[in-house]
ChimeraX commands (.cxc) that place a marker at each C-alpha (Angstrom):
marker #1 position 7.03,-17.44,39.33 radius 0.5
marker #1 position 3.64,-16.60,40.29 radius 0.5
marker #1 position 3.33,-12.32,40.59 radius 0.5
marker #1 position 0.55,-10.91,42.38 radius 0.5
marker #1 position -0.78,-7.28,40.50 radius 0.5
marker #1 position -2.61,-4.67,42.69 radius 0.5
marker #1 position -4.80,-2.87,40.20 radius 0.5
marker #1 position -6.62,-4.14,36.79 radius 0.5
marker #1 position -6.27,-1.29,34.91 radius 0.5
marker #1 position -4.12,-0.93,31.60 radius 0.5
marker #1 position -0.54,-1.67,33.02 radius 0.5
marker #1 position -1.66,-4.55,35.14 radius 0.5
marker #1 position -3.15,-5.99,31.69 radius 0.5
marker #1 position -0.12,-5.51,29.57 radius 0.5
marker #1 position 2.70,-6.25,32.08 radius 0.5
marker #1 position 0.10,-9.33,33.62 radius 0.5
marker #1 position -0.49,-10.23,29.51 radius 0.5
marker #1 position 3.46,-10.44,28.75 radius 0.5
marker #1 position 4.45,-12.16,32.13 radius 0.5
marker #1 position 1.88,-14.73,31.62 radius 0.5
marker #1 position 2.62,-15.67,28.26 radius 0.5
marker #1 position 6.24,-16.10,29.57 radius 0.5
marker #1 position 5.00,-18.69,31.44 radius 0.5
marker #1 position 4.52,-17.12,34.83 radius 0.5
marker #1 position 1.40,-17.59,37.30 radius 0.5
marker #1 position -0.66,-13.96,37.54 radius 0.5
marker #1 position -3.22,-13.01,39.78 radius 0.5
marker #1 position -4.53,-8.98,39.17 radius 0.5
marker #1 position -6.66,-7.24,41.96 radius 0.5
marker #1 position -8.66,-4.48,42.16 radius 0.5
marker #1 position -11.85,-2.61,42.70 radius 0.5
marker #1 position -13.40,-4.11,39.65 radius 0.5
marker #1 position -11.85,-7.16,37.62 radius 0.5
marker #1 position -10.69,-4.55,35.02 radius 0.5
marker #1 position -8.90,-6.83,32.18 radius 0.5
marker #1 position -8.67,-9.73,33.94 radius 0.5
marker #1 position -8.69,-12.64,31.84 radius 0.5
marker #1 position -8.52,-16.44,32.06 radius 0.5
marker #1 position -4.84,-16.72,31.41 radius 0.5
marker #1 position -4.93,-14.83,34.74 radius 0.5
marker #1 position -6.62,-15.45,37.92 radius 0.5
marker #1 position -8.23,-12.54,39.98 radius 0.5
marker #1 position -8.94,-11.71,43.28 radius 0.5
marker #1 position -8.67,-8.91,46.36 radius 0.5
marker #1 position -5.79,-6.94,46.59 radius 0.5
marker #1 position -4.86,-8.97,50.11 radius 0.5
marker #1 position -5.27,-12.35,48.18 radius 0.5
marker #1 position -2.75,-10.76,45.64 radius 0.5
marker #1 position -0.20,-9.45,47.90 radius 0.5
marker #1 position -0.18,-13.01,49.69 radius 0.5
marker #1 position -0.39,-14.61,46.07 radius 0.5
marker #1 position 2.88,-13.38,44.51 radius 0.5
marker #1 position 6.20,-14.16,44.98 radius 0.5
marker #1 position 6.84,-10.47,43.44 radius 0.5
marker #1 position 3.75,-7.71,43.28 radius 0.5
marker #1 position 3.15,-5.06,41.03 radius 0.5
marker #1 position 1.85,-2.36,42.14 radius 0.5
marker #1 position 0.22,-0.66,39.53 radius 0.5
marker #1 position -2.62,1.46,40.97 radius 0.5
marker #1 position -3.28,5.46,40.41 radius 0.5
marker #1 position -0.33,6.51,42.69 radius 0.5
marker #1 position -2.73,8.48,45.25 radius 0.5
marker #1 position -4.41,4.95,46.04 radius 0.5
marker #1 position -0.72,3.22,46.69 radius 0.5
marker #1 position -0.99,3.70,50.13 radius 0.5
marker #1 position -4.27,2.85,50.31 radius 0.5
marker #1 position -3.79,-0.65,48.76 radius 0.5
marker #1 position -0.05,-1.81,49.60 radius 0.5
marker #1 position 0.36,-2.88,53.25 radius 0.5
marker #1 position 2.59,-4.41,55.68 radius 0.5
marker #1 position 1.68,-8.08,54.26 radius 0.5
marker #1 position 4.02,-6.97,51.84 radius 0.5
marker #1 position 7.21,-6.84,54.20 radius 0.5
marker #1 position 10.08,-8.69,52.89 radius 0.5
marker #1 position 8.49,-8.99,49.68 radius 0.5
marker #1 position 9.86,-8.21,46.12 radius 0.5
marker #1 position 7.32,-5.34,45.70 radius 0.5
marker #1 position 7.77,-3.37,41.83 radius 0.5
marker #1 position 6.51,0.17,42.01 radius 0.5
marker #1 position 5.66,1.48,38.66 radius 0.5
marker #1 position 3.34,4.67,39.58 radius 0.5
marker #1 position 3.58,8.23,38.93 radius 0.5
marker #1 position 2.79,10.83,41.64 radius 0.5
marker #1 position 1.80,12.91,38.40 radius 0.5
marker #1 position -1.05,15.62,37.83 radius 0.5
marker #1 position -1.48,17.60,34.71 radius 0.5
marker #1 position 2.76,17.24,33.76 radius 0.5
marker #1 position 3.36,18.08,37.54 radius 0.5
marker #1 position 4.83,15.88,40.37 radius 0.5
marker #1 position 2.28,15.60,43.19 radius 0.5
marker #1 position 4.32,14.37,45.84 radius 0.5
marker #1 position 7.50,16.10,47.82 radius 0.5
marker #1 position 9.08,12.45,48.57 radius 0.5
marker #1 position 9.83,9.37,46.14 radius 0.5
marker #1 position 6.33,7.35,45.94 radius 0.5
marker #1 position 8.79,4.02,45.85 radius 0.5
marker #1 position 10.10,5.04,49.09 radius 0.5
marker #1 position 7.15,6.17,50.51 radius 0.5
marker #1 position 5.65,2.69,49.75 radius 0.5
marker #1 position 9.12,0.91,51.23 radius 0.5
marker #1 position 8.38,2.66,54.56 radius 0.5
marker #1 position 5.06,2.06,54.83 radius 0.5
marker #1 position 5.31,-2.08,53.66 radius 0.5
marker #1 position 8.46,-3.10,54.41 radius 0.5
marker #1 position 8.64,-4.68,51.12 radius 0.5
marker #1 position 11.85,-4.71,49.28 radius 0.5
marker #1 position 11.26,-2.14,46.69 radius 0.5
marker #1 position 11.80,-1.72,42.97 radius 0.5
marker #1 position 10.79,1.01,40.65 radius 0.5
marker #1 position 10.90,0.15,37.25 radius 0.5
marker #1 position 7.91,0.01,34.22 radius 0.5
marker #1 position 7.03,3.62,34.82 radius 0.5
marker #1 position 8.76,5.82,32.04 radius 0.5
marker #1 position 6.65,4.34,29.19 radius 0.5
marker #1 position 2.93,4.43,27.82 radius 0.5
marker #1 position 1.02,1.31,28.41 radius 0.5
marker #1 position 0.93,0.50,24.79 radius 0.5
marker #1 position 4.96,0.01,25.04 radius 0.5
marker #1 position 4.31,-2.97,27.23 radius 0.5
marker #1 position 1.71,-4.58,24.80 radius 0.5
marker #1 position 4.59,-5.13,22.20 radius 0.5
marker #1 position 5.81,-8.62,21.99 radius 0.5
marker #1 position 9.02,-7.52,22.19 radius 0.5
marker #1 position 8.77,-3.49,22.61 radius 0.5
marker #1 position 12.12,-2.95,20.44 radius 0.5
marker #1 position 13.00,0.05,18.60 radius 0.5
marker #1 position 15.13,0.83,15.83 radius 0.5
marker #1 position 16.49,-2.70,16.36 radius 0.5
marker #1 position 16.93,-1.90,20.06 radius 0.5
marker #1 position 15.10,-3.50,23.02 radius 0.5
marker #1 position 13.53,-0.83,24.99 radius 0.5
marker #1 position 15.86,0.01,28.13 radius 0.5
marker #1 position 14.33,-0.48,32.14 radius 0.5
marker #1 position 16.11,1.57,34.47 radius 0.5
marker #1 position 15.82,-0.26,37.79 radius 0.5
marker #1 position 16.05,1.28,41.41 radius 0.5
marker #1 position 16.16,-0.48,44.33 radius 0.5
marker #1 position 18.72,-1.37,46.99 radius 0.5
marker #1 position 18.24,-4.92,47.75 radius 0.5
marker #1 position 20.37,-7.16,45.42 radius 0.5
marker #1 position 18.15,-9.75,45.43 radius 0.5
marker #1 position 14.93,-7.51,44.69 radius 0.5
marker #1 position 16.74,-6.39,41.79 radius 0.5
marker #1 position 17.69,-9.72,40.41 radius 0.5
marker #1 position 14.05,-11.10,40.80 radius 0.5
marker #1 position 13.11,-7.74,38.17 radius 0.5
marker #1 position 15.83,-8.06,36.05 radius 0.5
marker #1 position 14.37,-11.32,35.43 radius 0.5
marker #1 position 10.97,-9.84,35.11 radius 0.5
marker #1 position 12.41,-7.41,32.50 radius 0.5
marker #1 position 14.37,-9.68,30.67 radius 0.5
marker #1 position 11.20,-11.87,29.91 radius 0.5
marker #1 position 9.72,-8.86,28.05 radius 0.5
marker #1 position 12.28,-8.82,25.70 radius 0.5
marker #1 position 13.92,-5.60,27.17 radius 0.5
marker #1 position 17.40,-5.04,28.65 radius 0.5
marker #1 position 17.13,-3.70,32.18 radius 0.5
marker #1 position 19.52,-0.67,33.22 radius 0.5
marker #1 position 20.96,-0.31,36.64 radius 0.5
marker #1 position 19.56,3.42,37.86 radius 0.5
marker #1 position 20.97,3.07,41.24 radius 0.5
marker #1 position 19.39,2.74,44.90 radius 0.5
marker #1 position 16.33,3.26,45.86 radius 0.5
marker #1 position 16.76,7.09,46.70 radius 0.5
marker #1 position 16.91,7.64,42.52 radius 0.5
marker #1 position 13.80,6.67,42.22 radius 0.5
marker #1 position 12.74,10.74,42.73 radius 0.5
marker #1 position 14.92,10.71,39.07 radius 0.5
marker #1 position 12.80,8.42,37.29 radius 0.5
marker #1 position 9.45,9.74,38.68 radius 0.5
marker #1 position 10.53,13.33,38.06 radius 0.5
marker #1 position 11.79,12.17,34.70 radius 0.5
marker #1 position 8.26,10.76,33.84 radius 0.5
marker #1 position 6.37,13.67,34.88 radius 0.5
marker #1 position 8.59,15.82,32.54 radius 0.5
marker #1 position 8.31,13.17,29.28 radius 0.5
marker #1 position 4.59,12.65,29.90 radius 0.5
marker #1 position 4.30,16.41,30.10 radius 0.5
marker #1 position 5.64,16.37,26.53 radius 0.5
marker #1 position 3.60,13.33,24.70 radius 0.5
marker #1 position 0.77,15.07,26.14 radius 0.5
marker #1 position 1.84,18.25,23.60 radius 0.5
marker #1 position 2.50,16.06,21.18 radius 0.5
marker #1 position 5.80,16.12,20.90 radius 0.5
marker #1 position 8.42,12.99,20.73 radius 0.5
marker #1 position 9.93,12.79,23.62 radius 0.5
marker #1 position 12.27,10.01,22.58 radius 0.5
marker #1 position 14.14,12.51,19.86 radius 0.5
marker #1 position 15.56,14.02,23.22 radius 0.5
marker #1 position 18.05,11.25,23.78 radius 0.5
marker #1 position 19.08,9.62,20.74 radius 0.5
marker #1 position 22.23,6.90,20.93 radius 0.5
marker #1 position 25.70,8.45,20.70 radius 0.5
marker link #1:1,2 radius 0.2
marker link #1:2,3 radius 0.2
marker link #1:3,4 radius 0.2
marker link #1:4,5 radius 0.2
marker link #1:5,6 radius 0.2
marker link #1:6,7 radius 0.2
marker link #1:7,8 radius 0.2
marker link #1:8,9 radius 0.2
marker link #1:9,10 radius 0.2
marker link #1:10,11 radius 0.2
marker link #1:11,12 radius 0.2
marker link #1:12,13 radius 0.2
marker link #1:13,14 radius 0.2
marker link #1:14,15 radius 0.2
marker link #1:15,16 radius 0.2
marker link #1:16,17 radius 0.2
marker link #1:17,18 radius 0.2
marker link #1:18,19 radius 0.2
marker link #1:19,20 radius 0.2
marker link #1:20,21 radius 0.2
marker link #1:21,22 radius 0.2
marker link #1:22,23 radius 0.2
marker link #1:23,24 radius 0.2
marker link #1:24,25 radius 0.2
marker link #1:25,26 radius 0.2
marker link #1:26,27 radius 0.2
marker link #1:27,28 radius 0.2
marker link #1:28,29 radius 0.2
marker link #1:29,30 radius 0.2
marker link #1:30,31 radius 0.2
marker link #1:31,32 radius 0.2
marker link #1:32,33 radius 0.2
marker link #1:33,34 radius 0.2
marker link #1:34,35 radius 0.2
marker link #1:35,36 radius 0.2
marker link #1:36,37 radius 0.2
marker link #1:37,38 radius 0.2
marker link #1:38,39 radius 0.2
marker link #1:39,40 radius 0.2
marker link #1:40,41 radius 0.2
marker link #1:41,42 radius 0.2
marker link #1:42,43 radius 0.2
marker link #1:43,44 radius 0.2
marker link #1:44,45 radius 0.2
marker link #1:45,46 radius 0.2
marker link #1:46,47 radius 0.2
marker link #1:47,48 radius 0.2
marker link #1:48,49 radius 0.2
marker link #1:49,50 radius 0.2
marker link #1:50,51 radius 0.2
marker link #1:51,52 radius 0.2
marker link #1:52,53 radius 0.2
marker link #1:53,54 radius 0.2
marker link #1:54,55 radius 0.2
marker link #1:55,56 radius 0.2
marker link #1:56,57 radius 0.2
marker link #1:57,58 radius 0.2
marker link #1:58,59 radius 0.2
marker link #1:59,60 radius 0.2
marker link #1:60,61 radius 0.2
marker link #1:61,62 radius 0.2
marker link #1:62,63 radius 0.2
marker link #1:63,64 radius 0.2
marker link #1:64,65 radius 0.2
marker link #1:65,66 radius 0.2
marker link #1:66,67 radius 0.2
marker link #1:67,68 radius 0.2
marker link #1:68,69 radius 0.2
marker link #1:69,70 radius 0.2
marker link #1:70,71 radius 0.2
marker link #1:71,72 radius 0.2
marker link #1:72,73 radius 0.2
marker link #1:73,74 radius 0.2
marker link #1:74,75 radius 0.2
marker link #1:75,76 radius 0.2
marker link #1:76,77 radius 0.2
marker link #1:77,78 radius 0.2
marker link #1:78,79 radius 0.2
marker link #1:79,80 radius 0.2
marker link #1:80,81 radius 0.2
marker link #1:81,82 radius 0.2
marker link #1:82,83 radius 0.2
marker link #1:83,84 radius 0.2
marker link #1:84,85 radius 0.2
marker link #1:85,86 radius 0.2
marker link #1:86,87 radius 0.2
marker link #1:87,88 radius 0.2
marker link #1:88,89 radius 0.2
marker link #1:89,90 radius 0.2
marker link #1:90,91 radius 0.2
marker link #1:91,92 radius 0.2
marker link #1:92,93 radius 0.2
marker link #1:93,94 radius 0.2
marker link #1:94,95 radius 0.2
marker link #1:95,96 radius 0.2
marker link #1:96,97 radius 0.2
marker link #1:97,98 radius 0.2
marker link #1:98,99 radius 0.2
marker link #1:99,100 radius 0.2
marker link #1:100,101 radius 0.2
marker link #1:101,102 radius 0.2
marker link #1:102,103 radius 0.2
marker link #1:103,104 radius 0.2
marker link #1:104,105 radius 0.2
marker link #1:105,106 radius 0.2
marker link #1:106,107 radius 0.2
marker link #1:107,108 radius 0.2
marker link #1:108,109 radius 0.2
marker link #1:109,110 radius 0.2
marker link #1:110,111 radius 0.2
marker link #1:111,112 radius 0.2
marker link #1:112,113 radius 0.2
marker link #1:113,114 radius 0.2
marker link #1:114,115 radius 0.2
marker link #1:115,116 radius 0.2
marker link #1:116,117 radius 0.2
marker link #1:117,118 radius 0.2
marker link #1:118,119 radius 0.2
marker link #1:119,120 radius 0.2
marker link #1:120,121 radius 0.2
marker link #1:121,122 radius 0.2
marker link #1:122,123 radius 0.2
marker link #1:123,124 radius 0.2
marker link #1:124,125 radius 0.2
marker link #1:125,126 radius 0.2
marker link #1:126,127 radius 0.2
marker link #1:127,128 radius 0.2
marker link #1:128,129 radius 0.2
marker link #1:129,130 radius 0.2
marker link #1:130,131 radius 0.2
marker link #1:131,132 radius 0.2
marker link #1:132,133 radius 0.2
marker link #1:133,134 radius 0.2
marker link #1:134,135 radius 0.2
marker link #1:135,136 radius 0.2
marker link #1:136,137 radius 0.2
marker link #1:137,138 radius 0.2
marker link #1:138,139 radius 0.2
marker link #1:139,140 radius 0.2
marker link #1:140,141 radius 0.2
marker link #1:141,142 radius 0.2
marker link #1:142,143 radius 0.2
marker link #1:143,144 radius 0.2
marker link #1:144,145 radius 0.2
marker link #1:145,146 radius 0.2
marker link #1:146,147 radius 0.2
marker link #1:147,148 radius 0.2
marker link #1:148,149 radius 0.2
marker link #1:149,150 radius 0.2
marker link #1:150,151 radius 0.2
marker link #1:151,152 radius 0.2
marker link #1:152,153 radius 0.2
marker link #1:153,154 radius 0.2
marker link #1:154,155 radius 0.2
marker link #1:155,156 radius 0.2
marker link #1:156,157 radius 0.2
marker link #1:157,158 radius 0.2
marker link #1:158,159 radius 0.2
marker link #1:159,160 radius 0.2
marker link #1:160,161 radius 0.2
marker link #1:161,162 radius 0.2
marker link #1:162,163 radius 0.2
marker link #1:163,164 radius 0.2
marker link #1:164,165 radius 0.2
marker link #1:165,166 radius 0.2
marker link #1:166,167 radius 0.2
marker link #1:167,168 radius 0.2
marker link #1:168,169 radius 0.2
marker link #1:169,170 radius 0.2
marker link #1:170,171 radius 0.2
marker link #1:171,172 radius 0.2
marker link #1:172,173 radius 0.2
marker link #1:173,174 radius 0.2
marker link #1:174,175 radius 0.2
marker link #1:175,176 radius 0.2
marker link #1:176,177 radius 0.2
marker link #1:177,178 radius 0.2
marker link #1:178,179 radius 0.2
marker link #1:179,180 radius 0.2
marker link #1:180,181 radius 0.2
marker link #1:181,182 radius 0.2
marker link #1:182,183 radius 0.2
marker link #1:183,184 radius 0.2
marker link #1:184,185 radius 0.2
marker link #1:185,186 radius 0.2
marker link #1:186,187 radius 0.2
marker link #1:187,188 radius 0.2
marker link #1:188,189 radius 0.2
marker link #1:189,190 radius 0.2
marker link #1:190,191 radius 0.2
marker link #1:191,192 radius 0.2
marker link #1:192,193 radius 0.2
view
């Protein structure tokens, strides 16, 4: 599958890293080339909107809008930005639905609960456990195209619900990164039953 990636920063380099050595075609974007490497190709964020068959969208969130357009409409488009400043969530309405309105692109959120390093390991499991990916999106075949995605990392992906959840998962980030950045382990909050 060949996935476009708007932005070159660390997520674009770890989730463009992994997808490529799972044999799909990447092409990152940005305002600089940022980790771009051979294994993938780069170019301008409208060459890698029209470029993928699914886009990441992996930009500071306050430059989402700036970036994503309506090339994007009927697109599988995966939103994995934080509206997040200093632990606090800087946005009243879901970023993933803001972006859905504004693109028409069939959103997903997913790849936004975890530090970038998490996406480096080939595959991130713990204590013998994939890592989970809790999915949002309403279009069934949006969601497949992901699962996919997720599945070639070597994680499981979790059904969070429609799109309208996504507010969950970003709120949910802004309250775990709001912890690592105090040091403490956020992942002792949940342990397995």
């Amino acid at each position: 599958m060949r996935i476009g990636i708007l932005g070159a920063g660390g997520m674009a380099d770890a989730l463009g890293t992994q997808w490529t050595r799972a044999g799909h075609e990447v092409m990152t974007s940005g305002r600089s080339s940022g980790f771009a490497t051979q294994a993938m190709g780069y170019g301008s964020f409208t060459q890698a909107m029209a470029y993928g068959e699914a886009v990441l969208l992996a930009v500071p969130a306050h430059a989402a809008l700036e970036v994503a357009d309506d090339s994007l409409r009927g697109k599988v488009l995966i939103d994995c930005t934080n509206p997040i400043r200093d632990g606090e969530l800087t946005a009243d309405h879901p970023m993933a639905e803001r972006v859905a309105a504004a693109t028409g692109a069939r959103v997903v959120k997913a790849f936004n609960l975890c530090h970038v390093d998490v996406w480096r390991m080939t595959p991130p499991v713990f204590g013998g456990r994939p890592l989970a990916v809790p999915l949002c999106g309403d279009d069934e075949e949006a969601l497949t195209v992901v699962r996919g995605l997720v599945a070639d990392l070597g994680c499981t992906p979790f059904d969070g619900g429609g799109l309208a959840r996504a507010a969950l998962l970003e709120a949910t980030a802004a309250f775990m990164i709001g912890l690592w950045f105090k040091g403490l382990d956020a992942q002792a909050i949940a342990p397995p039953l």
